[in-house]
N, C-alpha and C positions, 0 to 999 in steps of 0.2 A: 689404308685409312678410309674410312667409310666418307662419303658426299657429305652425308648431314654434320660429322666434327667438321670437315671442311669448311662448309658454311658457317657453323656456329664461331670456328676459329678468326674468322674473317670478319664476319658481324662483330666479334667482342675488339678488334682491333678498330675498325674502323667507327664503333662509337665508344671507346676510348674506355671500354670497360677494361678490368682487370679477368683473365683467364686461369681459371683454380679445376684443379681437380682433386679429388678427394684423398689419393693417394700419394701425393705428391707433398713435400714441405714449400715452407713460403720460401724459401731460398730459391728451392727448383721449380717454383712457376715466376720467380724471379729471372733467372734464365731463361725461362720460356719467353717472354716480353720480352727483354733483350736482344734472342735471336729474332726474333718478327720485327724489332724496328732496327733493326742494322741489315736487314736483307737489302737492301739497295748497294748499301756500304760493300757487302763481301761479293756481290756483281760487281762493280766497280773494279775490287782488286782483281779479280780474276779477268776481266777481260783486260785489264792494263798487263798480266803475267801471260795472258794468251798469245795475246798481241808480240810480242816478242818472243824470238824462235828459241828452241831449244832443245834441235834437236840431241841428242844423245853428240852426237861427234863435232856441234858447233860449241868450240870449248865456251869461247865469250857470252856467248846467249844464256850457255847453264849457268856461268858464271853470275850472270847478271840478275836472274831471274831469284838466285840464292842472296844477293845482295837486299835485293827488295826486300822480301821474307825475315832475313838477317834485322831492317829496322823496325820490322813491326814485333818479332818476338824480343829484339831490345826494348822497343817503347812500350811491352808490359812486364818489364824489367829482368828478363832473362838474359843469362850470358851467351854468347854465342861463338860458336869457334868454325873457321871452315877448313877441311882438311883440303889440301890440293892433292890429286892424282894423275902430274904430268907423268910420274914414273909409270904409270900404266895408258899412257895416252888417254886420258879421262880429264874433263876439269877438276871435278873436288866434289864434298859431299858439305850441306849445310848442317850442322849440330846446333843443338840450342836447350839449356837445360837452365830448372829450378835451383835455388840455392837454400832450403827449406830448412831451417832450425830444429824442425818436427821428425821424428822419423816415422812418417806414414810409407804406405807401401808403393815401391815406385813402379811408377808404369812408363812405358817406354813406347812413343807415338810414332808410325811409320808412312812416310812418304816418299817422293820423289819429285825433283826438277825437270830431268828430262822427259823428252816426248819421240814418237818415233818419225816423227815427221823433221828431215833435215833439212837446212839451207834452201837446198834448190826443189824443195817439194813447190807445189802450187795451192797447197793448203795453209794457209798461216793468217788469219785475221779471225780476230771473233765476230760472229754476228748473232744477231740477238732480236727474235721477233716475241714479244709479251714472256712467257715462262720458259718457252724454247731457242734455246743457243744453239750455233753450231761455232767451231773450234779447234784445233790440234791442242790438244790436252785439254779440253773444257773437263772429260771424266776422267781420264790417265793422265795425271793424275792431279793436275792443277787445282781440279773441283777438290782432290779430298786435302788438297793442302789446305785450301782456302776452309774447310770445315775444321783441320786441326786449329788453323791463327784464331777464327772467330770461337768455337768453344771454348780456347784461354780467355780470348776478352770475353767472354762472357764470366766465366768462372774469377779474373780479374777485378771485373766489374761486379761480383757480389760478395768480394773479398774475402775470398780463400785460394785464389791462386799463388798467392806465397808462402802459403801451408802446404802444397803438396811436392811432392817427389816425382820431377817428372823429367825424361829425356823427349826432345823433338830431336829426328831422326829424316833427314831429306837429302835423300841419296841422288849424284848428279850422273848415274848411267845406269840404272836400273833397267833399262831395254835392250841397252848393247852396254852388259857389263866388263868392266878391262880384264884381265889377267895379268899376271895370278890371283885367284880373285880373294886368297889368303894375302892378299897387299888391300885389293879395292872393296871389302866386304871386312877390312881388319876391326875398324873404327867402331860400327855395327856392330860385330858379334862382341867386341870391350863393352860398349854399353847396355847390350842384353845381360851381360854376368852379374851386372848392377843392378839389373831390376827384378821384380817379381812378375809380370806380365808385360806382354807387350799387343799393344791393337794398329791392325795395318789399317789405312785408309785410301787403300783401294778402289776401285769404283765398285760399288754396290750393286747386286743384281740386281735386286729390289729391297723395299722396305723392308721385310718380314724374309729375306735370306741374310748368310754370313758365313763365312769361310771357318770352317773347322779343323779342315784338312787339305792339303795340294800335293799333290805331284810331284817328285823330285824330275829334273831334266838332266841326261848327261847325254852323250853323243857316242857315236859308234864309225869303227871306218872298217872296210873289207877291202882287203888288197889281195887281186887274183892274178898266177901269172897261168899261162899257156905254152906250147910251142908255136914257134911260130913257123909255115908251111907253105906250103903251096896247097888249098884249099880243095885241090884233087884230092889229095892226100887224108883229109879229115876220118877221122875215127876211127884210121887203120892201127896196128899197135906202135906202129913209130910215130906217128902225130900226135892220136890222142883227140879228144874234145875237144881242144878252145879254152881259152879263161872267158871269154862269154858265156857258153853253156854251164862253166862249171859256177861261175859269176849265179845264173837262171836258177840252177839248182839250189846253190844255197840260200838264195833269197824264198824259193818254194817253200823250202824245208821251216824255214824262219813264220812263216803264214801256215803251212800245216802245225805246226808243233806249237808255238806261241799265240796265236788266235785266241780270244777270247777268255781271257784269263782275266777277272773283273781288277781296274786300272791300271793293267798292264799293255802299251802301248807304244810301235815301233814304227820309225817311218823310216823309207829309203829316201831321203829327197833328192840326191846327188846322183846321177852313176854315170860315168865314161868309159869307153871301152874302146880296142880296136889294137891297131901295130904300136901304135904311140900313144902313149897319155900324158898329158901334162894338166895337173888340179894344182888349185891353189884353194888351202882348206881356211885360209884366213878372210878370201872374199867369197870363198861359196862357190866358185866359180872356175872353167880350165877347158879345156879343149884336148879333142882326140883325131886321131889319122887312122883308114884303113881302109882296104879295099876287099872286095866283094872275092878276090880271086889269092885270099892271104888270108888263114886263121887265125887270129887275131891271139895277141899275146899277153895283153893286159888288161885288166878289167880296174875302174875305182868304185867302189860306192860309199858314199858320207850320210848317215843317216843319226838321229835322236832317236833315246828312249825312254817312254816318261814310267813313274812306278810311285805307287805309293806310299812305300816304305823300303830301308834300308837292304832287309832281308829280299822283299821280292824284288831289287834290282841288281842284290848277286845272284839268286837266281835263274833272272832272266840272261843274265853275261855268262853264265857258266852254261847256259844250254843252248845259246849261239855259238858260243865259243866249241861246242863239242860240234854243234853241224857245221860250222865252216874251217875247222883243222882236221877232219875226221873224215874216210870215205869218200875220196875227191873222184872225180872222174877221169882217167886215164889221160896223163901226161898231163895233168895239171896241177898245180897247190894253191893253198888261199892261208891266209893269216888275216886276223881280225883285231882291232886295238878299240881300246874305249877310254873316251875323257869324261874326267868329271864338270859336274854344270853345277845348277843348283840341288843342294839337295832336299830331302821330297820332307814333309811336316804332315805325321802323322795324325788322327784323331784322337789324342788324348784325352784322358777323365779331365786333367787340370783347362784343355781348351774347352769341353761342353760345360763346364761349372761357370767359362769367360761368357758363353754364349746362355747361360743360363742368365745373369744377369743384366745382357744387354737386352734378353725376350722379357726381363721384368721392366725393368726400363721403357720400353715401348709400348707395353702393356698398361704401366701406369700412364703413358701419354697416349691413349686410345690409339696407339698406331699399329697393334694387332701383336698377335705372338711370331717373334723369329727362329727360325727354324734355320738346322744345317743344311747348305748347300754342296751339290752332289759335286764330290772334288775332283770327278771324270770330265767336269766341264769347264775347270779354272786352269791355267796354264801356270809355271812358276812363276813366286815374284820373291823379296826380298824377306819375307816373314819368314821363310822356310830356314834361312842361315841364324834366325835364334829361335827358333821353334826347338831344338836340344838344350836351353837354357832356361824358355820360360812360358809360362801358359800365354797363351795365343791364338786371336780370332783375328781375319779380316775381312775385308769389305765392307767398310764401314764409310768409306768416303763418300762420294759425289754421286748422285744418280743419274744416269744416262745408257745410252744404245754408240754402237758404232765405234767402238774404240777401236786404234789403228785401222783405220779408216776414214777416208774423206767425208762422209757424215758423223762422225762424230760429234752426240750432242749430249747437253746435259737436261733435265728438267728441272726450273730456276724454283720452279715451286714446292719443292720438296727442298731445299736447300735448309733454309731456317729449321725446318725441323728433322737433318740430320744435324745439325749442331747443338741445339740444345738435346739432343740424344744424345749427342760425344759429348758435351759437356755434363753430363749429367750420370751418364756413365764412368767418366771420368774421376768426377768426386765420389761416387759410392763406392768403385773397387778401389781406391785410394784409402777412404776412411774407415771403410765399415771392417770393421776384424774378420767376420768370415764372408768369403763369397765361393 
């Protein structure tokens, strides 16, 4: 948004003019004034949701954090239901839906409660100097809740919020999701089958970007065994290599052959090796034994791999899977297993037609045309598990830098006018028959 709307924005609020633009109807410069004198208001909530932790694994914080949210989308009269997910050691997830007599087309609004900042981080208070916050969740994703609650009262308050068909969607482990995640992800993907669209509210790269496309995440493990020797012994035909070497080789082979293959991408993050290995693949974490005069007989490696569609991540598993069962190096073997994560949400026609709308939307609020964001740089999140059910953009939430990070902050002056953007958005792909 250019300095001079800036200023002109500012000027017309603070001498009490009305702000119209030519493209717009009086309803949605109605919204427009709404979001600009409730920005105080939706700082407010957010640093009171800040302010209380949440992370992912402290059940009660998420817990609570969804209570809050629970009476504000009841006091603009929506129902609200919270799922619990002790069966997956998770709290629950907050729901809260329209009850609309009308059958407009329903959109289905995505959030999250938790944060990855737990209990005993030393990051946990908001603080707040003029338009810049810092936070655990001020952008991940607390900011974009607080942009879903206040575009309902906005939308609310010009009285068509009871006209529309809409699910809120505030999932309470969106950063350390439980498993099975066909138990913790159930709820979500029932209420995508219900709607026609769904918009994530994400943190926002910036004004003028928005998620089109992400990455699926699943995981990968390589299990190497070796003989184990006396290390005089090495590479003769009764010893063999090592499951270290053979371990080196196939991670070589994984970087010559799969390199560079546009958002196709693999990390080793894990590996142990040695006489003994003991991993534990639930904490990330484990320990190995070996000595310098003993080839070593076990190798582990735990690594992710991210892909942008369904096709290029059996792809990519069938042509690891050929260098690490295939070709081993004398007296060694390897097997390799792969979990599923999230999966990847492709670019489709019906998501650029989502983003076509939200670039007219901002365009009719001088805020510039938006454009897709390159989805080589967004890691998974929750849109991707109804992205096979319904047209889908995100990063519509909160603007800020530094997420999962101790700076994490939001910019407080952009806030107002991502909401009257989701609010306004909200009621044209809702009302208008085509988008």
């Amino acid at each position: 948004m250019s300095k001079i709307y800036r200023l002109f924005l500012v000027l017309s609020i603070l001498l009490g003019s009305e702000f119209v633009t030519a493209d717009l109807t009086e309803l949605e410069n109605r919204i427009i004034a709404i979001s600009e004198r409730d920005k105080e208001s939706a700082i407010e909530l957010l640093a009171k949701t800040v302010n209380i932790n949440s992370g992912t694994m402290n059940h009660s914080g998420v817990k609570a954090v969804g209570d809050i949210f629970a009476k504000e989308f009841q006091s603009l009269g929506l129902k609200t239901s919270w799922y619990d997910m002790q069966e997956v050691n998770r709290a629950g997830h907050l729901f809260a839906e329209t009850t609309p007599e009308s059958a407009n087309r329903c959109l289905l609004l995505i959030g999250h409660l938790d944060t990855v900042f737990e209990a005993d981080s030393p990051f946990q208070t908001f603080e707040r100097q003029g338009d810049h916050a810092t936070g655990p969740g001020v952008n991940d994703m607390k900011g974009g809740d607080v942009v879903i609650l206040y575009a309902l009262r906005a939308l609310k308050e010009v009285g068509v919020l009871d006209e529309l068909n809409l699910i809120v969607a505030l999932i309470g482990d969106e950063e350390k999701s439980g498993s099975p995640k066909s138990i913790s992800r159930y709820h979500l993907i029932e209420a995508s089958k219900r709607c026609d669209i769904a918009l994530g509210f994400e943190i926002a790269t910036s004004l003028n970007a928005a998620t089109v496309a992400r990455r699926g995440s699943s995981g990968w493990r390589l299990d190497v065994a070796g003989k184990r020797a006396h290390s005089a012994g090495i590479f003769n035909e009764e010893v063999g290599s090592g499951a270290i070497f053979e371990a080196a080789r196939i991670l070589n082979q994984f970087h010559e052959q799969l390199t560079g293959e546009e958002y196709l991408t693999f990390n080793p993050g894990v590996i142990l090796g040695g006489t003994d290995v003991d991993y534990d693949p639930a904490q990330n974490k484990g320990g190995s034994f070996g000595k310098t005069n003993v080839v070593p007989q076990s190798v582990v490696v735990h690594g992710g791999l991210r892909t942008i569609s369904p096709a290029q991540e059996a792809s990519a598993r069938a042509r690891m899977r050929a260098i690490a069962e295939n070709n081993h190096l004398p007296k060694t073997s390897a097997k390799i297993t792969f979990q599923d994560g999230y999966p990847s949400m492709p670019p489709t026609e019906g998501n650029l037609a989502v983003l076509a709308n939200l670039s007219g939307v901002s365009m009719d609020l001088n805020q510039g045309e938006v454009t897709a964001f390159d989805p080589g740089k967004r890691g998974a999140a929750d849109v991707s598990f109804v992205a096979g059910y319904v047209d889908v953009i995100d990063g519509v939430g909160a603007e800020g830098n530094g997420a999962h990070t101790p700076d994490e902050s939001i910019d407080l002056s952009t806030l107002p006018l991502l909401i009257q953007r989701a609010a306004i958005l909200i009621h044209r792909l809702s009302t208008v028959e085509h988008y």
